[in-house]
PDB file of N, CA, C and O in Angstrom, chain B, residues numbered from 101:
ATOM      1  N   UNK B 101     152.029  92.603 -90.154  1.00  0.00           N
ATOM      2  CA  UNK B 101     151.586  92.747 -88.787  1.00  0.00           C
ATOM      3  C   UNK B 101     150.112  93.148 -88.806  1.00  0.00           C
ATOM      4  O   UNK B 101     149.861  94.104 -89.539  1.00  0.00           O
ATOM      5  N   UNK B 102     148.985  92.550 -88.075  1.00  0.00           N
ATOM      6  CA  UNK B 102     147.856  92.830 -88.412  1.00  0.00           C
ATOM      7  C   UNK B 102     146.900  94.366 -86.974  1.00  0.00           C
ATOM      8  O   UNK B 102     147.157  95.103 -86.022  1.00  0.00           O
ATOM      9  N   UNK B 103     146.246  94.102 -87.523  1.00  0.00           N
ATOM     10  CA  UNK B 103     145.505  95.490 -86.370  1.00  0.00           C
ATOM     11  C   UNK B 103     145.397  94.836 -84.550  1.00  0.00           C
ATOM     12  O   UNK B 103     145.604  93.716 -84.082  1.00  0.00           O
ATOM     13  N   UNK B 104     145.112  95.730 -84.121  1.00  0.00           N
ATOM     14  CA  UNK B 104     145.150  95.326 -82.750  1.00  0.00           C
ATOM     15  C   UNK B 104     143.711  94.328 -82.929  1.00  0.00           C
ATOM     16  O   UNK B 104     143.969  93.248 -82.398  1.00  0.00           O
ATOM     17  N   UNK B 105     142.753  94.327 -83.311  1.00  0.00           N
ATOM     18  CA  UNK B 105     141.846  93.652 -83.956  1.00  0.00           C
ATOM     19  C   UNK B 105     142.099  92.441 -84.373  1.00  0.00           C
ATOM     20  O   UNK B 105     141.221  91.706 -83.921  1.00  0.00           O
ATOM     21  N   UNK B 106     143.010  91.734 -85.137  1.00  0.00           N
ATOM     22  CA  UNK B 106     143.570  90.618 -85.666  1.00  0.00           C
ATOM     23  C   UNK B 106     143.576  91.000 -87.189  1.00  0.00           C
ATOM     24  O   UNK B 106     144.283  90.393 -87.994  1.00  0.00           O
ATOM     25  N   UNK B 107     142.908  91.842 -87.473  1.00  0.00           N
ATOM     26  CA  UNK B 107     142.964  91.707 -89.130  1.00  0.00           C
ATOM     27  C   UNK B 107     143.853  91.979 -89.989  1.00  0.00           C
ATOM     28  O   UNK B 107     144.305  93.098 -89.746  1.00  0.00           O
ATOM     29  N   UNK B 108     144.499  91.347 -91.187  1.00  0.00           N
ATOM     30  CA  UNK B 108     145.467  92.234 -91.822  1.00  0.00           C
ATOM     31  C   UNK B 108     145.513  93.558 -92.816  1.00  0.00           C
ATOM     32  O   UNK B 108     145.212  93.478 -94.007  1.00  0.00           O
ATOM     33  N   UNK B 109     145.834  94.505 -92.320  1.00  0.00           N
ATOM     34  CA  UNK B 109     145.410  95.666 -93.125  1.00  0.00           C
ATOM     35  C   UNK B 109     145.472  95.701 -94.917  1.00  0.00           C
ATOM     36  O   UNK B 109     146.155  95.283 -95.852  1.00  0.00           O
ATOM     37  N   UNK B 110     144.411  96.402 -94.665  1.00  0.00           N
ATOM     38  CA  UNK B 110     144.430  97.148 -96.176  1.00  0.00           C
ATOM     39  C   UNK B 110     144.160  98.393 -96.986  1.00  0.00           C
ATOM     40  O   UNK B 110     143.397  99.164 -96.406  1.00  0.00           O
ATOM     41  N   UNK B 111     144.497  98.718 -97.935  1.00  0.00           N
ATOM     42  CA  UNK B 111     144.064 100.033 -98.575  1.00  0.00           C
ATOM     43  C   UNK B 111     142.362 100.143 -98.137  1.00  0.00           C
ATOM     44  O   UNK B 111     141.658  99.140 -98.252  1.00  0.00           O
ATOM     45  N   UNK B 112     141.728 101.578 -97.580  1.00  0.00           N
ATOM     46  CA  UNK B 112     140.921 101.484 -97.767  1.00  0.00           C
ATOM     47  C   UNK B 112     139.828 100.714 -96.249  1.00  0.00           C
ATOM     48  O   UNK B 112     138.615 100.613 -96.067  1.00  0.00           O
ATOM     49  N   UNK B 113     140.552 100.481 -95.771  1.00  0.00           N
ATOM     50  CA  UNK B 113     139.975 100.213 -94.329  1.00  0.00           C
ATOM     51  C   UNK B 113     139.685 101.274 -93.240  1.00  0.00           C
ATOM     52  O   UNK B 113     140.396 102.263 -93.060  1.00  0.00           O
ATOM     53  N   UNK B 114     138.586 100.979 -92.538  1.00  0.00           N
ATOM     54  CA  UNK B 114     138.532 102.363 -91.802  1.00  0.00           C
ATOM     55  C   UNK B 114     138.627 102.297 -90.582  1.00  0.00           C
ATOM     56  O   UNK B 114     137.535 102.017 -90.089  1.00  0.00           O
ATOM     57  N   UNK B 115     139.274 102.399 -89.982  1.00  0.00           N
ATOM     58  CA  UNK B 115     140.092 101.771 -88.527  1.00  0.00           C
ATOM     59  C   UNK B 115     139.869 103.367 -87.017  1.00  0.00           C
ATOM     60  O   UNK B 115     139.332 104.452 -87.239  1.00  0.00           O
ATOM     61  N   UNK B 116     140.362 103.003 -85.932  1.00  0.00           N
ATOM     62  CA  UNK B 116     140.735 104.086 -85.172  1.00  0.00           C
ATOM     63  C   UNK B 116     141.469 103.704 -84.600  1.00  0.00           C
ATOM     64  O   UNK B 116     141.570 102.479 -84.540  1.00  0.00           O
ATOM     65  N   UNK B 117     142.323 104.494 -83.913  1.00  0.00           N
ATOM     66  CA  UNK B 117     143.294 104.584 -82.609  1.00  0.00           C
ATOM     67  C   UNK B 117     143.578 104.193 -81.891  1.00  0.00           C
ATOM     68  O   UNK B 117     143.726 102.985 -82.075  1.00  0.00           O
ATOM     69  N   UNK B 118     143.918 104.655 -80.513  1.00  0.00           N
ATOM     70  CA  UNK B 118     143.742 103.850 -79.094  1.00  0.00           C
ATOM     71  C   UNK B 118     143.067 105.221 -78.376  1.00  0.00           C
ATOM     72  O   UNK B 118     142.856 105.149 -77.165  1.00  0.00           O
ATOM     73  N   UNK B 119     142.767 106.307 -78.994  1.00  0.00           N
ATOM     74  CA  UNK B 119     141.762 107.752 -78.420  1.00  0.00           C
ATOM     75  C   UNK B 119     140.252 107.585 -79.487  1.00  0.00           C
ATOM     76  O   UNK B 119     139.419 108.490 -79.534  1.00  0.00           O
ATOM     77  N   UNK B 120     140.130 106.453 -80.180  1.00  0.00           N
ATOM     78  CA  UNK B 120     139.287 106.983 -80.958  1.00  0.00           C
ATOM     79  C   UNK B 120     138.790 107.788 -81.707  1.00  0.00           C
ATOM     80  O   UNK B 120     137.680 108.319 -81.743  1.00  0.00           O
ATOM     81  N   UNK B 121     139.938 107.880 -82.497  1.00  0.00           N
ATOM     82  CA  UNK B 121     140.102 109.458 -83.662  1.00  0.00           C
ATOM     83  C   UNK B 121     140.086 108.124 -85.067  1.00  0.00           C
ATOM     84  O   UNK B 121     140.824 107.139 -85.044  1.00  0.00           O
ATOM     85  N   UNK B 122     139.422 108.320 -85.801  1.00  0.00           N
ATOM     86  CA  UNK B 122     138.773 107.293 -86.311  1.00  0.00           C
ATOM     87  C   UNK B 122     139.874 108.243 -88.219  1.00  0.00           C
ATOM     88  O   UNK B 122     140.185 109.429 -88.324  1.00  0.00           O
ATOM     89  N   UNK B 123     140.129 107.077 -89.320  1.00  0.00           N
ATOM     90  CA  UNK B 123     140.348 107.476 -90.526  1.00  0.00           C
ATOM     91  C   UNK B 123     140.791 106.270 -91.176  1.00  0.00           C
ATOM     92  O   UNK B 123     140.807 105.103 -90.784  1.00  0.00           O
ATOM     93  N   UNK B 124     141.133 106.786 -92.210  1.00  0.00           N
ATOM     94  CA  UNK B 124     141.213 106.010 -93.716  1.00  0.00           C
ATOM     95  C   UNK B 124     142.281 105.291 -93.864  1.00  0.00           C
ATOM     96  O   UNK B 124     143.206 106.015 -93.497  1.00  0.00           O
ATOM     97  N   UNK B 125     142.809 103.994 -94.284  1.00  0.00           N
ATOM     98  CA  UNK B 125     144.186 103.552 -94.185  1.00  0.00           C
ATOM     99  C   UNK B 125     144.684 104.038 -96.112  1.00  0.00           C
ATOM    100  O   UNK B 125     144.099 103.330 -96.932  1.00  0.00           O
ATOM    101  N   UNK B 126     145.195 104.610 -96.435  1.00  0.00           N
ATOM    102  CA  UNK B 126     145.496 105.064 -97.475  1.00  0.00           C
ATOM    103  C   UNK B 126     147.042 104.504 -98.270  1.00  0.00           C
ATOM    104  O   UNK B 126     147.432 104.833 -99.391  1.00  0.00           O
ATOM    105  N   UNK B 127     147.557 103.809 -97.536  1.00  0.00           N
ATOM    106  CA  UNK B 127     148.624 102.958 -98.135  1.00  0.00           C
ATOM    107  C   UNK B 127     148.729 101.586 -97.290  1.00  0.00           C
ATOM    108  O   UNK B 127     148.128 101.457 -96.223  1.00  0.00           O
ATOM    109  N   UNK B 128     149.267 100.909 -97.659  1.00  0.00           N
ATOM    110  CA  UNK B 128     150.214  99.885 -96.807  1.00  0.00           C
ATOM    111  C   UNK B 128     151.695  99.009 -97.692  1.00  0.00           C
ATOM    112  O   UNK B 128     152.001  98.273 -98.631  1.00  0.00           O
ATOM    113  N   UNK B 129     152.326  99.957 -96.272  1.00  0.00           N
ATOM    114  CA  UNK B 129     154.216  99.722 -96.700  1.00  0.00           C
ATOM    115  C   UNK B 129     154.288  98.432 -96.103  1.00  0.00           C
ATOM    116  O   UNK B 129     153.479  98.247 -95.193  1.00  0.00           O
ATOM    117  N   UNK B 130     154.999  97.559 -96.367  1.00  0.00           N
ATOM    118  CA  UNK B 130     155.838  96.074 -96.637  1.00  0.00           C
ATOM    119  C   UNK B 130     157.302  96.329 -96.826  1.00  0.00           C
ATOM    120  O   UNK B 130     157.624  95.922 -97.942  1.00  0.00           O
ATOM    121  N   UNK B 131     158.296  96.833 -96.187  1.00  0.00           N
ATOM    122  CA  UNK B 131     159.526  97.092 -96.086  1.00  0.00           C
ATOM    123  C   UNK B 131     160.277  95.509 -96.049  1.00  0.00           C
ATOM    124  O   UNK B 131     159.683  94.602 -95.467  1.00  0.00           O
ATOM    125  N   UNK B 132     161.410  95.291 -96.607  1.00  0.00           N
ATOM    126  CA  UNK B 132     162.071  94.382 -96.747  1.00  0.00           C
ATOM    127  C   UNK B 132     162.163  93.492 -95.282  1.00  0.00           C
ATOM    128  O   UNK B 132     162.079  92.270 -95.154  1.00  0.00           O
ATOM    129  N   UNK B 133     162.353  94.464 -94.294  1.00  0.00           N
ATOM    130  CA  UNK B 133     162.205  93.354 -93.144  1.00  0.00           C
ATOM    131  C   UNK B 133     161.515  93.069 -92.602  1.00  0.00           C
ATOM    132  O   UNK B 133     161.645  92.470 -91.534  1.00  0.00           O
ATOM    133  N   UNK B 134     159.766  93.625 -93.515  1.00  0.00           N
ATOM    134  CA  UNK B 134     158.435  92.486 -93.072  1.00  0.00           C
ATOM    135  C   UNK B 134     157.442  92.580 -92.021  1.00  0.00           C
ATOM    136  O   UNK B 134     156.521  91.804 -91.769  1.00  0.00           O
ATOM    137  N   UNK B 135     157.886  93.994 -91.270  1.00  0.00           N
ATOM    138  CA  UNK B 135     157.348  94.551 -90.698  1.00  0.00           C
ATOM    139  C   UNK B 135     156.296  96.014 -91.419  1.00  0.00           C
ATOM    140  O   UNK B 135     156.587  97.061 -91.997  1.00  0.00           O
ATOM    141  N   UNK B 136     154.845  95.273 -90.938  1.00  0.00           N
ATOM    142  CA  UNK B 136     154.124  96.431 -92.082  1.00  0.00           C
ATOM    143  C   UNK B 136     153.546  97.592 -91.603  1.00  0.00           C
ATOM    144  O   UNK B 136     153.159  97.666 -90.437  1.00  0.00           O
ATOM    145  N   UNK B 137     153.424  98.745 -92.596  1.00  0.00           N
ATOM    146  CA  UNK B 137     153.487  99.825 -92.005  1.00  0.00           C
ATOM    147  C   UNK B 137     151.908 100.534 -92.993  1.00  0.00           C
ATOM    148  O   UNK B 137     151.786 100.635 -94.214  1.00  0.00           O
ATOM    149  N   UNK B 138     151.061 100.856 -92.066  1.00  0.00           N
ATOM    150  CA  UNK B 138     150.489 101.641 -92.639  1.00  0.00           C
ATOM    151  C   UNK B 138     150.289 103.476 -92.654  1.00  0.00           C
ATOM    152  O   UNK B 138     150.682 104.066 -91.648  1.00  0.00           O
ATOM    153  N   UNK B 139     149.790 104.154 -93.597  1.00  0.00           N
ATOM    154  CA  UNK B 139     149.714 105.407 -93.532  1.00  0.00           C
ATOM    155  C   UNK B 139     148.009 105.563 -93.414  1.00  0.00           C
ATOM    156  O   UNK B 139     147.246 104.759 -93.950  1.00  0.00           O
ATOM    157  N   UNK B 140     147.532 106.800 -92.578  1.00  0.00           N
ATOM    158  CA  UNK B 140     146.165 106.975 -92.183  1.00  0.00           C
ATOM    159  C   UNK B 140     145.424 108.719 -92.645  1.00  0.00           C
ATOM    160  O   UNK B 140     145.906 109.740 -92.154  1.00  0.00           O
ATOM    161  N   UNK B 141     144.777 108.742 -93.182  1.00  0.00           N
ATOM    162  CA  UNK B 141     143.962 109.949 -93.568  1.00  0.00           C
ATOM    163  C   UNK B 141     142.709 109.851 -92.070  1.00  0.00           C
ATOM    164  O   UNK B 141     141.830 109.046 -91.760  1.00  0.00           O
ATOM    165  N   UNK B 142     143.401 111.512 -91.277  1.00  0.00           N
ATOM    166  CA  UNK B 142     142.255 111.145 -90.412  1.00  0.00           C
ATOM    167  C   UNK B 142     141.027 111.908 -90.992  1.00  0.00           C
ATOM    168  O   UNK B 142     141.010 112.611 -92.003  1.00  0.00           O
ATOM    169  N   UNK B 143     139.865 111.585 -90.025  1.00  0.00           N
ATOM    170  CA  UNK B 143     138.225 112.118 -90.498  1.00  0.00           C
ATOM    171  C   UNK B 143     138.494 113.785 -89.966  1.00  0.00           C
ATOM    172  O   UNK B 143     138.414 114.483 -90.977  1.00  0.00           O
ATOM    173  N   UNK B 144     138.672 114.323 -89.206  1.00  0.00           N
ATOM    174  CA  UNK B 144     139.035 115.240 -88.550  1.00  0.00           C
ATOM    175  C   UNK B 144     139.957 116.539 -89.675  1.00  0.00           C
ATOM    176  O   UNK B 144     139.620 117.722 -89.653  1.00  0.00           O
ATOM    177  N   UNK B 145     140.728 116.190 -90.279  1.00  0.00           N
ATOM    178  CA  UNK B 145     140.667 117.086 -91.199  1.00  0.00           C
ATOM    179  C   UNK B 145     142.510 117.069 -90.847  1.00  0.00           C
ATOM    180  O   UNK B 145     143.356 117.699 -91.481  1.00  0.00           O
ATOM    181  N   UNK B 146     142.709 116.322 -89.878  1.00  0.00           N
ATOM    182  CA  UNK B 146     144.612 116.305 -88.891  1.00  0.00           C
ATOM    183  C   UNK B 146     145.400 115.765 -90.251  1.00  0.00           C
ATOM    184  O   UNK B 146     144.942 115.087 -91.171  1.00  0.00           O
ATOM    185  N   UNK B 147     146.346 116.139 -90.121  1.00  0.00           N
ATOM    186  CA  UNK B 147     147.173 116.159 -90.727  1.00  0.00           C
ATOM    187  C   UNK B 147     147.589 114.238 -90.949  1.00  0.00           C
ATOM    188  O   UNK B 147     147.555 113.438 -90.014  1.00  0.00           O
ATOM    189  N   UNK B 148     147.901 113.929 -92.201  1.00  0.00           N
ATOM    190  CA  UNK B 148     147.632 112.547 -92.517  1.00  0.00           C
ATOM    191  C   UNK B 148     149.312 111.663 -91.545  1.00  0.00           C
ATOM    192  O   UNK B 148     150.455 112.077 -91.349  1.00  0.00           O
ATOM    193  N   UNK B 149     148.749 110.644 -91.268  1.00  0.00           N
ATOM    194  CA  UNK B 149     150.004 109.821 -90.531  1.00  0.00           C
ATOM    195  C   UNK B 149     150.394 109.481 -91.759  1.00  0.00           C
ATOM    196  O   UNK B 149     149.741 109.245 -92.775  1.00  0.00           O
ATOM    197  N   UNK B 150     152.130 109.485 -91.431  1.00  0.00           N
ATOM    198  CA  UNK B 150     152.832 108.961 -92.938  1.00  0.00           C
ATOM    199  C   UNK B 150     153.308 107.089 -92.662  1.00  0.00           C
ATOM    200  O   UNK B 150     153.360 106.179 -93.490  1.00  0.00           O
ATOM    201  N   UNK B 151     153.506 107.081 -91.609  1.00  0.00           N
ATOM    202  CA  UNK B 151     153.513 105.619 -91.393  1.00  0.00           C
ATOM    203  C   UNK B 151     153.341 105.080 -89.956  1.00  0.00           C
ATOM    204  O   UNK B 151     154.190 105.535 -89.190  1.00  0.00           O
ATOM    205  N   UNK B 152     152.458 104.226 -89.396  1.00  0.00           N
ATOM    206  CA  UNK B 152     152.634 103.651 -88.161  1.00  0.00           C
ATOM    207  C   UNK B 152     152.488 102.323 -88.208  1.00  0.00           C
ATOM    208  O   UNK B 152     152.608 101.720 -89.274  1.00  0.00           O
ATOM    209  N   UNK B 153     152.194 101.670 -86.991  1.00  0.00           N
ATOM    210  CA  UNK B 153     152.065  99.954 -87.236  1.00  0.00           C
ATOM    211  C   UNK B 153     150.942  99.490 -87.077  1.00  0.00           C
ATOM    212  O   UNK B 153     150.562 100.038 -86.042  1.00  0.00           O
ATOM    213  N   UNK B 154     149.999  98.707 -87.489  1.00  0.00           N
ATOM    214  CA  UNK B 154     148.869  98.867 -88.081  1.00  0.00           C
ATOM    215  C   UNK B 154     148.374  98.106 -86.537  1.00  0.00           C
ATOM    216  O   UNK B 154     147.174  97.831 -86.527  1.00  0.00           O
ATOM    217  N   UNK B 155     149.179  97.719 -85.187  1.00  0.00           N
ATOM    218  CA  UNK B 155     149.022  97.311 -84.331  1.00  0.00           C
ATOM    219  C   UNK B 155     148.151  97.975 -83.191  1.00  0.00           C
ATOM    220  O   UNK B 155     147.409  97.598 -82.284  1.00  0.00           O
ATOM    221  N   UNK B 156     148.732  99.412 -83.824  1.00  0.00           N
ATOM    222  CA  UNK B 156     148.295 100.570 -83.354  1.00  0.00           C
ATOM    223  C   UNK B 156     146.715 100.979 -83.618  1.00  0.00           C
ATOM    224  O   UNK B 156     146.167 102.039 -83.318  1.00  0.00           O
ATOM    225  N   UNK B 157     146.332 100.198 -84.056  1.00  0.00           N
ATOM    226  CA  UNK B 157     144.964 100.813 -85.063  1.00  0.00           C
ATOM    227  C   UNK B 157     144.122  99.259 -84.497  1.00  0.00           C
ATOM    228  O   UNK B 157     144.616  98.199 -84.114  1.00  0.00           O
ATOM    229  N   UNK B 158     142.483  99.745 -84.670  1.00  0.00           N
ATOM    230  CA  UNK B 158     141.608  98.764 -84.396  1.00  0.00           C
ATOM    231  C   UNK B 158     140.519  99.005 -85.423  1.00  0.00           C
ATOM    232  O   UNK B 158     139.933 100.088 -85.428  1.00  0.00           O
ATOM    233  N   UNK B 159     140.097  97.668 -86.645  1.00  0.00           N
ATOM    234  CA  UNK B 159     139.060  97.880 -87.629  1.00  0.00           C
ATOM    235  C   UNK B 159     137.742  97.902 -87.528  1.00  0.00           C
ATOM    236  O   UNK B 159     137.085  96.970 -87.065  1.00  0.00           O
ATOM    237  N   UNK B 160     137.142  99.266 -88.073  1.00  0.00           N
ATOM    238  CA  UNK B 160     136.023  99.805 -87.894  1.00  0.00           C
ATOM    239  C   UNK B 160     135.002  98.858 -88.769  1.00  0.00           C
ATOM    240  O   UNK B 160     134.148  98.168 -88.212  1.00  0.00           O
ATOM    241  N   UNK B 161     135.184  98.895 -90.258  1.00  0.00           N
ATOM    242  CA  UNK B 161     134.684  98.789 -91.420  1.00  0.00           C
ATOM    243  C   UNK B 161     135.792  98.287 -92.815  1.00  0.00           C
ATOM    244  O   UNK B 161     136.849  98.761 -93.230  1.00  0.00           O
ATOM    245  N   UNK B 162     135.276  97.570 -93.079  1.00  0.00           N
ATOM    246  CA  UNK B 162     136.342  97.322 -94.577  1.00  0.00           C
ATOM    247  C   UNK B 162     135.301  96.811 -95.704  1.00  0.00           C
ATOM    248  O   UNK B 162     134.428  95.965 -95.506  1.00  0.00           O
ATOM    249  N   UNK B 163     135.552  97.479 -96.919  1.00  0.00           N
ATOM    250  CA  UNK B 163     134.718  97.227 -97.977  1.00  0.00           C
ATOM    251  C   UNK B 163     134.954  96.151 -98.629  1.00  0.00           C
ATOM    252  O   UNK B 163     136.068  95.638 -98.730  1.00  0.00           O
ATOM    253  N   UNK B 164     133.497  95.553 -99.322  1.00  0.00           N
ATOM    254  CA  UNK B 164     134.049  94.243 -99.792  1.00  0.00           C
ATOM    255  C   UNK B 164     134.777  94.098-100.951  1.00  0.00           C
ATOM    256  O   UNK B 164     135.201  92.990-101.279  1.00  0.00           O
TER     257      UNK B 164
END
């Protein structure tokens, strides 16, 4: 499932929200039924998301 953006996530992308609380995508889960899930390190110091849908998120920056 890709970002509200269109892109498909990855380790290492730096995305924000739908409040603009901006962080790090630090995994991405692929569960058997294909629906993908990423986990987020925010900048803010908040406590890390353990999984959401990367639908949820819009890409800031991604390294080459």
């Amino acid at each position: 499932m890709p970002y509200a953006s269109g892109e498909s996530p990855r380790m290492g992308d730096y995305v924000k929200n739908q409040w603009e609380q901006p962080g790090t995508v630090t995994g991405v889960h692929s569960p058997q039924d294909g629906q993908e899930h990423v986990s987020i390190r925010w900048d803010d110091g908040g406590v890390d998301l353990p999984l959401a849908s990367p639908c949820e998120f819009t890409l800031i920056s991604r390294s080459a």
